[in-house]
N, CA, C and O of each residue as an XYZ file, in Angstrom:
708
protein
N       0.785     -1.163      0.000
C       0.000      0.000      0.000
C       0.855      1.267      0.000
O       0.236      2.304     -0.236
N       2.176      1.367      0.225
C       2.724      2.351      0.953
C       3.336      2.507     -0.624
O       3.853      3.608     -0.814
N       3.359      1.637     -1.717
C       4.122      2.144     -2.814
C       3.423      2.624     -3.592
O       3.935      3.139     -4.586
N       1.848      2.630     -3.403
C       0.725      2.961     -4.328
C       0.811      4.779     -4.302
O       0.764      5.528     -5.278
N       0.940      5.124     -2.935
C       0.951      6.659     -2.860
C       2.598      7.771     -3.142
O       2.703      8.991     -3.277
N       3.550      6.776     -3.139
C       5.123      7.734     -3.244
C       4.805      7.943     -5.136
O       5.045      9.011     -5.700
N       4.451      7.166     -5.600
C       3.977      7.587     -7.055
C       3.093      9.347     -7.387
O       3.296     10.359     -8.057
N       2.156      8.851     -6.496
C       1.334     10.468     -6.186
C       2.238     11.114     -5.616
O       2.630     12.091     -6.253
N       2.541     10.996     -5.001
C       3.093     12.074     -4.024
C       4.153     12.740     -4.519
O       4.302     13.909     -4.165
N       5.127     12.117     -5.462
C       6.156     12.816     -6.318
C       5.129     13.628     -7.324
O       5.547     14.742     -7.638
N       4.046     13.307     -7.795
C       3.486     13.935     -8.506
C       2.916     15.306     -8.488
O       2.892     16.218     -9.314
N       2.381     15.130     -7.052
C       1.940     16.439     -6.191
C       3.190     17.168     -5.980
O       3.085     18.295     -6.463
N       4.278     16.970     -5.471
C       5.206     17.677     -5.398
C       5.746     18.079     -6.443
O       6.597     18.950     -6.262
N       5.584     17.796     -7.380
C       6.126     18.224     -8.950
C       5.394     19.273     -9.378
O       5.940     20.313     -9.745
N       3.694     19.061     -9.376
C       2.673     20.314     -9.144
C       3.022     21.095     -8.498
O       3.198     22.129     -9.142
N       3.268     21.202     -7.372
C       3.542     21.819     -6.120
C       4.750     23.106     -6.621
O       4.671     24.334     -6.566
N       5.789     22.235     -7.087
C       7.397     22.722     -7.530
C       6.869     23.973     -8.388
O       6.809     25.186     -8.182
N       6.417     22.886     -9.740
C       6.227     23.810    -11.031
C       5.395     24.945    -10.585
O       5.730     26.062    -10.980
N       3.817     24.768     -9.421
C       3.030     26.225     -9.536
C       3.907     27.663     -8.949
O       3.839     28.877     -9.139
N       4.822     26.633     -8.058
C       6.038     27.611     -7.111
C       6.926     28.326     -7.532
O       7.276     29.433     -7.122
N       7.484     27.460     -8.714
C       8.497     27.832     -9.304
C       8.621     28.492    -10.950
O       9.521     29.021    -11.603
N       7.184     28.128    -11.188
C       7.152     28.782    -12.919
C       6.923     30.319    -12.809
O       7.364     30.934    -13.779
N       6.454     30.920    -12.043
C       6.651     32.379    -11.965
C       7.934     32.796    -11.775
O       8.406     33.562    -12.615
N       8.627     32.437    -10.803
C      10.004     32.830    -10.605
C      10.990     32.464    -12.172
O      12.148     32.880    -12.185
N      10.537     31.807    -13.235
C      11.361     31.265    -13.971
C      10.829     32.202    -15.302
O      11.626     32.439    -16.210
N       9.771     32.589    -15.340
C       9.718     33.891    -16.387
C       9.982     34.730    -15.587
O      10.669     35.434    -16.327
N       9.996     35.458    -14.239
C      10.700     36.498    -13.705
C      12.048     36.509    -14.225
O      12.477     37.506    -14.805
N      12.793     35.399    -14.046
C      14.010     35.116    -14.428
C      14.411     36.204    -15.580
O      14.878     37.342    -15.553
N      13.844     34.949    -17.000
C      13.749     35.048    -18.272
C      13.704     36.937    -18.500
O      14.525     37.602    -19.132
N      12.539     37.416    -17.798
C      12.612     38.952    -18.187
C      13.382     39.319    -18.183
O      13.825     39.818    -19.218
N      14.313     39.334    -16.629
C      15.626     39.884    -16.023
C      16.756     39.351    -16.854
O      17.924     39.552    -16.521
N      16.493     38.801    -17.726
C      18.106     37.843    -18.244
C      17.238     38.984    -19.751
O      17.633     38.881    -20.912
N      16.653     39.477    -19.542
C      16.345     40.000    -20.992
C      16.580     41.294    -21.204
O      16.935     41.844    -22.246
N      16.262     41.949    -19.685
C      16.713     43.430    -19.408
C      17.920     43.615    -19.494
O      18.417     44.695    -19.815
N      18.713     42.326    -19.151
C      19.906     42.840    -18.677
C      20.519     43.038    -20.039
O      21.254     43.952    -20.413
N      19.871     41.549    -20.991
C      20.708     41.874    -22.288
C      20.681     43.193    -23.196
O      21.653     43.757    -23.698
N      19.230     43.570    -23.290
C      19.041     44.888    -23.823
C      20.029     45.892    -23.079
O      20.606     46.717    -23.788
N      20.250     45.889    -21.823
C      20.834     46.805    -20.857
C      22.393     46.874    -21.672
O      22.933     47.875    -22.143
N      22.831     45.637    -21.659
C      24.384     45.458    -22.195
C      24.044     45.954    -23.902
O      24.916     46.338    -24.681
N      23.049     45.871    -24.121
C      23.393     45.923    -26.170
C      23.562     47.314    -25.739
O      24.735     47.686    -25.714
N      22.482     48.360    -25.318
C      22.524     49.689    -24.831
C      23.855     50.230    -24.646
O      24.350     51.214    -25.196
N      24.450     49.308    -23.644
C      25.865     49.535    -23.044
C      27.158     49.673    -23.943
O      28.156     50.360    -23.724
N      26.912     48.935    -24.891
C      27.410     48.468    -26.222
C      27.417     50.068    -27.162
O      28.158     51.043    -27.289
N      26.404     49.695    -27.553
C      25.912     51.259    -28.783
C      26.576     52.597    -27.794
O      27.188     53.571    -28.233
N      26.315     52.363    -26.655
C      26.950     53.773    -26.297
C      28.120     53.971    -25.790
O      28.580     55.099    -25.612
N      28.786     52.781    -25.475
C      30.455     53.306    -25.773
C      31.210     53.014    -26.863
O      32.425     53.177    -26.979
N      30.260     52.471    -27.850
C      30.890     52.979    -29.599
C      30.493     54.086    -30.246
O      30.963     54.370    -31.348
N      29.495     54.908    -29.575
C      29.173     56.208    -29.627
C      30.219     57.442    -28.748
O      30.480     58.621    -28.984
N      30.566     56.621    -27.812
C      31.705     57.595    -26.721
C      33.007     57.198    -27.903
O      33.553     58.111    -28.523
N      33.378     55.841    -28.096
C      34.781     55.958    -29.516
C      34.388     56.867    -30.372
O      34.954     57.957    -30.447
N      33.340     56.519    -31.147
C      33.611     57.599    -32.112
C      33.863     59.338    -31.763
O      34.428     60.193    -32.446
N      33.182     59.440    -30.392
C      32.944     60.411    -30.494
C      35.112     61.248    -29.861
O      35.404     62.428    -30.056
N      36.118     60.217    -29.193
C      36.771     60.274    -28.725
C      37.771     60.000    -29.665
O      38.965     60.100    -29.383
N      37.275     59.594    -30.985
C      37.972     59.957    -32.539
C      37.869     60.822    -32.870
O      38.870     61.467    -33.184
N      36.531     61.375    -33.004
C      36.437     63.048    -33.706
C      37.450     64.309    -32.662
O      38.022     65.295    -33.127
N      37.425     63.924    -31.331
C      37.989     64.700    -30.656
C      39.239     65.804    -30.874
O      39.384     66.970    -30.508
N      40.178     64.756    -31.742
C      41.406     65.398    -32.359
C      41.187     66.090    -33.313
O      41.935     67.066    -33.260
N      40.475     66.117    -34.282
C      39.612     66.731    -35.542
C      38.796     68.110    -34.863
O      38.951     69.239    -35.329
N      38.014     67.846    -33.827
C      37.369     69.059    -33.303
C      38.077     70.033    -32.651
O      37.602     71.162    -32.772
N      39.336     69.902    -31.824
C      40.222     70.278    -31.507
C      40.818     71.152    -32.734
O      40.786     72.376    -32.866
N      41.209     70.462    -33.339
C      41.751     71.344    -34.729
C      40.828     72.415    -35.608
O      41.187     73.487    -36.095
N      39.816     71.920    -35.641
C      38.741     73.236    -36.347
C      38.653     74.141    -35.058
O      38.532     75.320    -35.393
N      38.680     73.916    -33.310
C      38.244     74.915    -32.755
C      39.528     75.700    -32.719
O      39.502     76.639    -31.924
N      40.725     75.524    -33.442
C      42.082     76.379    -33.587
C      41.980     77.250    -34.493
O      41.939     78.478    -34.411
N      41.931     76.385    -35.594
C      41.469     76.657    -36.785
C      39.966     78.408    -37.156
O      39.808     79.304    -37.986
N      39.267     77.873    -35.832
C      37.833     78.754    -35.391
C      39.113     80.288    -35.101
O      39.426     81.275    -35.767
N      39.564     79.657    -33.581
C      39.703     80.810    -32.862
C      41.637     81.596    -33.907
O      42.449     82.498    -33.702
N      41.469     80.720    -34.726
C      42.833     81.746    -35.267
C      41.852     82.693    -36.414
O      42.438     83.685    -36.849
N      40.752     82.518    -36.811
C      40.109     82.828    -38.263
C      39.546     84.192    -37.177
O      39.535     85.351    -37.592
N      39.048     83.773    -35.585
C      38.521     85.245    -35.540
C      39.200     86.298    -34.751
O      38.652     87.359    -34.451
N      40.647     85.911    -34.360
C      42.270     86.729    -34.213
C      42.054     87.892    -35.803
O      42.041     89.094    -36.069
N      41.906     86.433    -36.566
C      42.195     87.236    -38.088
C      41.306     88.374    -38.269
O      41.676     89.481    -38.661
N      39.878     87.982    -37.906
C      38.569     88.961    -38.690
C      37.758     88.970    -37.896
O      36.833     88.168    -38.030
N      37.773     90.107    -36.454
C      37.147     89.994    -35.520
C      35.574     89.978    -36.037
O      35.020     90.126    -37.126
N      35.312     89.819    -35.198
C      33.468     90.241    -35.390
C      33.165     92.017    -35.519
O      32.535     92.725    -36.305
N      34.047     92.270    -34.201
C      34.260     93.971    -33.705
C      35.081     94.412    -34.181
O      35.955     93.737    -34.725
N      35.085     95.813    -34.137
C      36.373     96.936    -34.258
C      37.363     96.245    -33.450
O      38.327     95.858    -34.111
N      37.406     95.945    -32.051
C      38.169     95.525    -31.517
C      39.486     96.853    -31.061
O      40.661     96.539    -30.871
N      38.974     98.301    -30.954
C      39.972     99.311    -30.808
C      40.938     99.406    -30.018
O      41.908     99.956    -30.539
N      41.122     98.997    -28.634
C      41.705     98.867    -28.070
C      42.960     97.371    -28.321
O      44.079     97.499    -27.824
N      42.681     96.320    -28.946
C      43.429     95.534    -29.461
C      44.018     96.392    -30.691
O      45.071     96.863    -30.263
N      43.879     96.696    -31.653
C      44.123     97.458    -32.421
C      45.137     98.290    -32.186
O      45.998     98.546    -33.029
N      45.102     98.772    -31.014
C      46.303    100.275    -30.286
C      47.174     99.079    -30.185
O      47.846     98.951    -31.209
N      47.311     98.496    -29.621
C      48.109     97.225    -28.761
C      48.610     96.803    -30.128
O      49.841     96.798    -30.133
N      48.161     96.501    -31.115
C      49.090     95.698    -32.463
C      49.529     96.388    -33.227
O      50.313     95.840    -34.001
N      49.264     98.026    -33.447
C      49.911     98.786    -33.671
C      51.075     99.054    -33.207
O      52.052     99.064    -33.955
N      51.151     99.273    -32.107
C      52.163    100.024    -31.269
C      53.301     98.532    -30.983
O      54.515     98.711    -30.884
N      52.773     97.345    -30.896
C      53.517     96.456    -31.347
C      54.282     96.191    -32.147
O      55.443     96.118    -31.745
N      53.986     95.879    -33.860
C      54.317     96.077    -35.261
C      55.362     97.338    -34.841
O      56.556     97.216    -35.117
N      54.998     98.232    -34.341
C      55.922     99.356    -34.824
C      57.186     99.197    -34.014
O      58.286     99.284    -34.558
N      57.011     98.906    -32.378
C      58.602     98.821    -31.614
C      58.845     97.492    -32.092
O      59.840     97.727    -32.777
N      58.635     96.227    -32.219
C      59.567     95.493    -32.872
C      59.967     95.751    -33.832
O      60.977     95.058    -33.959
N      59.772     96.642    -35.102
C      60.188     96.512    -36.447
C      61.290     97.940    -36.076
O      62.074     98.140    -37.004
N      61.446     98.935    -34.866
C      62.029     99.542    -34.376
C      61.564    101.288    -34.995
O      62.192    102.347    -35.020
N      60.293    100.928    -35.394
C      59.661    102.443    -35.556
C      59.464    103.112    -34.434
O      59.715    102.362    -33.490
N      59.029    104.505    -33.966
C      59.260    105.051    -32.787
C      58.070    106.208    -33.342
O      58.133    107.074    -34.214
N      56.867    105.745    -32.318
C      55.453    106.335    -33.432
C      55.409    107.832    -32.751
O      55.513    107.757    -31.527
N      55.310    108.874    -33.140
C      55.003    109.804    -33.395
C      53.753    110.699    -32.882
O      53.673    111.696    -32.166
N      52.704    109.799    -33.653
C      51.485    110.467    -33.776
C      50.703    108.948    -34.292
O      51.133    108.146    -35.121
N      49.368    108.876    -33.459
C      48.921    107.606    -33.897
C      47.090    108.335    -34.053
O      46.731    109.156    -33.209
N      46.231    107.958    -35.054
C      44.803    108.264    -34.899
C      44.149    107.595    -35.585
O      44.235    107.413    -36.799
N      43.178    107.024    -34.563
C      42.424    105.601    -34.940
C      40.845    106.205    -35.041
O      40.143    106.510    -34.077
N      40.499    106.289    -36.400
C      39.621    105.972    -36.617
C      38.053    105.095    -36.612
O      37.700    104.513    -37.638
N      37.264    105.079    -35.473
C      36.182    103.739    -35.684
C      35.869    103.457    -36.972
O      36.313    104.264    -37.789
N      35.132    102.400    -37.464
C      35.077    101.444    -38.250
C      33.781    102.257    -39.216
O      33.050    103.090    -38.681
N      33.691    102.017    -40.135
C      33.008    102.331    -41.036
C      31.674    101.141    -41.714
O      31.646     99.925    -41.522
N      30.760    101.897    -42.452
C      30.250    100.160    -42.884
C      31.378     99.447    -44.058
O      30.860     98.410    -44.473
N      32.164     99.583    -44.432
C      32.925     98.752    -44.868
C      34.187     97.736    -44.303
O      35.018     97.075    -44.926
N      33.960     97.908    -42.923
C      34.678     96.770    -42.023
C      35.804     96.923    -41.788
O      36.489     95.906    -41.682
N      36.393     98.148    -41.627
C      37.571     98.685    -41.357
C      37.839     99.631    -40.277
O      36.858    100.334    -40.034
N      38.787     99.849    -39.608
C      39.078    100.548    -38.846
C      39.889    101.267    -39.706
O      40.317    100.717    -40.721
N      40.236    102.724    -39.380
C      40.987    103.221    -40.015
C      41.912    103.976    -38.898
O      41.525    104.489    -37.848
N      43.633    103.878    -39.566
C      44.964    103.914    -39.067
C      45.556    105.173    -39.211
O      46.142    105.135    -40.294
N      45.684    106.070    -38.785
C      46.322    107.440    -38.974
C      47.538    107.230    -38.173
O      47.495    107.435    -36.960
N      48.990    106.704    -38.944
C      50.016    106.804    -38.273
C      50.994    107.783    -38.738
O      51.140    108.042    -39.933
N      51.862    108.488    -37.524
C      53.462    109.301    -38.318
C      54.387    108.243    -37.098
O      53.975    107.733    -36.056
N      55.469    108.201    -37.606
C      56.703    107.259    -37.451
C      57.967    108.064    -37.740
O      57.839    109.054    -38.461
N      59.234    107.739    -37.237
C      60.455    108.148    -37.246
C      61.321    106.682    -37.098
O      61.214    105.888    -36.164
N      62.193    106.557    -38.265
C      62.723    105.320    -37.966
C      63.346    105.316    -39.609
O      62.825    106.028    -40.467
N      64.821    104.191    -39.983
C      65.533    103.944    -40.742
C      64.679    103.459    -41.848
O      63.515    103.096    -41.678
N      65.406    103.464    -43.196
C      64.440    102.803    -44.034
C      64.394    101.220    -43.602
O      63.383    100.534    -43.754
N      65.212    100.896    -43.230
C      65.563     99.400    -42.769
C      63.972     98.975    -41.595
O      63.449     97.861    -41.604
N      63.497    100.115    -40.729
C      62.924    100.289    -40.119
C      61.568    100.217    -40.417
O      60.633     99.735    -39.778
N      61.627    100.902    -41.742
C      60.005    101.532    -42.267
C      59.400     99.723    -43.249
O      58.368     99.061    -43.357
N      60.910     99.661    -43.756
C      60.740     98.221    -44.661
C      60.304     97.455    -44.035
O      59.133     97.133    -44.233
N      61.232     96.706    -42.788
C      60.478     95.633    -42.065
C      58.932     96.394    -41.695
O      57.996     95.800    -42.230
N      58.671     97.191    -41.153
C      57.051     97.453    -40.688
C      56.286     97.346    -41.624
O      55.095     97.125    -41.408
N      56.765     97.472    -42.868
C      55.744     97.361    -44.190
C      55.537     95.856    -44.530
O      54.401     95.591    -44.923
N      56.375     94.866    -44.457
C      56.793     93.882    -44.244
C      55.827     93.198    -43.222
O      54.907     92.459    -43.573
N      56.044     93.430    -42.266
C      55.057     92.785    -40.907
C      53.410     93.334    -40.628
O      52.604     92.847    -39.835
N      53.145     94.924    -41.888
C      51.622     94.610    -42.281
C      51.646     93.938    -42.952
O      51.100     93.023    -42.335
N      51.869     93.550    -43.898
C      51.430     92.577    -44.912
C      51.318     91.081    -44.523
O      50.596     90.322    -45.169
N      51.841     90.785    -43.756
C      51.842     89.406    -43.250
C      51.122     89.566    -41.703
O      51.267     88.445    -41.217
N      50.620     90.174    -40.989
C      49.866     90.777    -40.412
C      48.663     89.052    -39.911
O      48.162     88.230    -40.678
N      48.622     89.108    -38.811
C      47.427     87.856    -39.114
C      46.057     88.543    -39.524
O      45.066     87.866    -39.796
N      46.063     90.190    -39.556
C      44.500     90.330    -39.537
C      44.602     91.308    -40.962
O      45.387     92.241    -41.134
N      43.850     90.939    -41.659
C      43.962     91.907    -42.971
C      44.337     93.120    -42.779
O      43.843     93.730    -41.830
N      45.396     93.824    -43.718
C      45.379     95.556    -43.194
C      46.158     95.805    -44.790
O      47.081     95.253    -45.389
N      45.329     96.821    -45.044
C      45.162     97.625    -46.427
C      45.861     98.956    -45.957
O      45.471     99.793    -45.143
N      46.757     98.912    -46.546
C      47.707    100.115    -46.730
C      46.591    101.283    -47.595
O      45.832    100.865    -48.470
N      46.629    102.463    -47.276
C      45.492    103.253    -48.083
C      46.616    104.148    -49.159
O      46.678    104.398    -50.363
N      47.344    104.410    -48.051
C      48.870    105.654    -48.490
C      49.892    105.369    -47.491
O      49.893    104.568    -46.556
N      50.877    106.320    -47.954
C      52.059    105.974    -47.184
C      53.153    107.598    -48.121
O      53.065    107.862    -49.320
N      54.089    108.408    -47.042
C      54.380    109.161    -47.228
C      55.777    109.058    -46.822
O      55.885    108.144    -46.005
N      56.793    109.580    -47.044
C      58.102    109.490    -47.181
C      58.798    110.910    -47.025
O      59.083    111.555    -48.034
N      59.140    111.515    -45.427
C      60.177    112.975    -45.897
C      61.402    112.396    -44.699
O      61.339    111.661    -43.714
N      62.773    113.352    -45.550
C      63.604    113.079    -44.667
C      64.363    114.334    -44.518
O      64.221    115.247    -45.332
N      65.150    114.415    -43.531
C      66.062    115.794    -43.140
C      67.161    115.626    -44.152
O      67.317    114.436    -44.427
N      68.048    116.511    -44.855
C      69.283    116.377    -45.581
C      70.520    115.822    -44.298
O      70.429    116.301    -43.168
N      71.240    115.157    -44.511
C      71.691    114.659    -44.316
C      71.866    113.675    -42.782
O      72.874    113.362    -42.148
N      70.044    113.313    -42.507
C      69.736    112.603    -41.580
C      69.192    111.183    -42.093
O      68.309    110.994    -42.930
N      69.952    110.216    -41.369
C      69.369    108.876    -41.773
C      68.056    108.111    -41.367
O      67.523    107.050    -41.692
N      67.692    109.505    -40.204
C      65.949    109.114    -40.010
C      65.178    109.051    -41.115
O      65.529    109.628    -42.144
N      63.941    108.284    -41.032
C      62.920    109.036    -42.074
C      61.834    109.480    -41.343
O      61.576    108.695    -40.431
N      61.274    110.211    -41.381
C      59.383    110.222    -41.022
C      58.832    109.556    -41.711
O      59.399    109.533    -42.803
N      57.650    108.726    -41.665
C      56.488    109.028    -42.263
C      55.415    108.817    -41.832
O      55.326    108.669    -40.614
N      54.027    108.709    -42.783
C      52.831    108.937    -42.532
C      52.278    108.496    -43.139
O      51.842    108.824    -44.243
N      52.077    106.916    -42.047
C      51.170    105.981    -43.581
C      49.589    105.928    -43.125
O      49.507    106.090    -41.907
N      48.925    105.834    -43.455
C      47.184    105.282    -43.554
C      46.866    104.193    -43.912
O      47.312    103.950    -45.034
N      46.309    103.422    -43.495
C      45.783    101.932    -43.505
C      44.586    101.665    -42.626
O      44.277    102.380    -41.673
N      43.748    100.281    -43.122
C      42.554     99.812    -42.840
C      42.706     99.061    -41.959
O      43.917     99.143    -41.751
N      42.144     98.074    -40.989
C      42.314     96.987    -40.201
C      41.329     96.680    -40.250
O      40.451     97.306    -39.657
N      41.028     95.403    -41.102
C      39.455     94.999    -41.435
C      39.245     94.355    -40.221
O      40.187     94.146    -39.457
N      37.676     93.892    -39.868
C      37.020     93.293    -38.993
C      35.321     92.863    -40.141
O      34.816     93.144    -41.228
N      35.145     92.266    -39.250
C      33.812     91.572    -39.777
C      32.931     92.406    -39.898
O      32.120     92.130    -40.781
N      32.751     93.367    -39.339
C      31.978     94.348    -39.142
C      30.154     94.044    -38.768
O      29.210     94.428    -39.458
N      30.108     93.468    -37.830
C      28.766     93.008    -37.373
C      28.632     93.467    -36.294
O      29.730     93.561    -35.744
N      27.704     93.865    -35.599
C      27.122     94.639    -34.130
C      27.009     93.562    -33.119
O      26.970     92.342    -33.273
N      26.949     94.602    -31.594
C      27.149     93.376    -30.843
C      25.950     92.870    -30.308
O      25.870     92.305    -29.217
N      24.789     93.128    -31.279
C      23.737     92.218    -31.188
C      23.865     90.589    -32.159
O      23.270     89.512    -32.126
N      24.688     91.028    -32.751
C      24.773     89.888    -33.691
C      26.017     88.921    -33.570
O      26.353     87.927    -34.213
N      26.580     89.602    -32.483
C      27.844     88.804    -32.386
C      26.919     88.282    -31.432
O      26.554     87.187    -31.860
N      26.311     88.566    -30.236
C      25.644     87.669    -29.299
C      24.850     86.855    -29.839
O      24.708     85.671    -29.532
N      24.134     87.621    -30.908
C      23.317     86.090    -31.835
C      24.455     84.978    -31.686
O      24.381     84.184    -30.749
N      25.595     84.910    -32.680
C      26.434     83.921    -33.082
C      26.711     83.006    -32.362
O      26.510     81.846    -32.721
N      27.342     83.375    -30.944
C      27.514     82.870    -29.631
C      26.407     82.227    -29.135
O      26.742     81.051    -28.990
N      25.432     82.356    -28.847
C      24.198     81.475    -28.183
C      23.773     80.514    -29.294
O      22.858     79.713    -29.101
């Protein structure tokens, strides 16, 4: 009699198991499913962080590339930089300025340069020299030439442009935001 019921009774306990245990086993299944989506996720977005840690060296270079182009062609007059690269250009090239009058900017994107100078031709050459190669455009307008008889100074009195972009500083704040 006693072997008639261990037959049932594994049976019931098998019922028993499976009603116990089949919820926990699609709980499982979900969680083994989240996790995989979780990792593909994990996946796509640190081949999104490579690429993006490739372009890095490239973006780096255009934001040089950016900030040397607006050294070159401000947005602004920029007047007070302007005094400063003037008066620069001129004691390295060993001019010794005189008389300096800066003009604000016009609608054609220029500042305008009212300089007199005292200095060798050796002096006046290199400064003519170091506008032209200038990082920021500058248009010679005129340029004047007197000297004393038998002095190796020269004077002169050149005029020139110092372009800029010529946009207001409503629009430079546009650009920026």
């Amino acid at each position: 009699m006693g072997n008639k019921f261990v037959p049932l009774g594994i049976i019931i306990i098998a019922i028993l198991a499976l009603v116990t245990i089949k919820p926990y086993a699609f709980e499982v299944r979900a969680t083994n499913a989240k996790i995989q989506a979780f990792r593909e996720q994990t996946k796509r977005t640190q081949d999104k962080i490579n690429k993006l840690n490739d372009l890095k060296p490239t973006l780096e270079e255009y934001k040089t590339k950016i900030d040397d182009l607006r050294l070159a062609m401000p947005a602004s007059q920029q007047i007070p930089e302007v005094l400063v690269m003037v008066e620069a250009i001129a004691r390295d090239t060993g001019l010794t300025i005189s008389g300096l009058d800066i003009q604000p900017g016009s609608d054609e994107g220029e500042v305008g340069v009212n300089m007199s100078a005292v200095g060798s031709y050796d002096n006046l050459s290199y400064f003519t020299a170091k506008l032209e190669k200038n990082l920021r455009p500058i248009r010679i307008k005129s340029m004047s030439l007197s000297s004393s008889a038998g002095d190796s100074q020269l004077s002169v009195a050149v005029s020139y442009g110092i372009q800029y972009q010529g946009i207001n500083d409503q629009q430079v704040a546009e650009q920026i935001d």
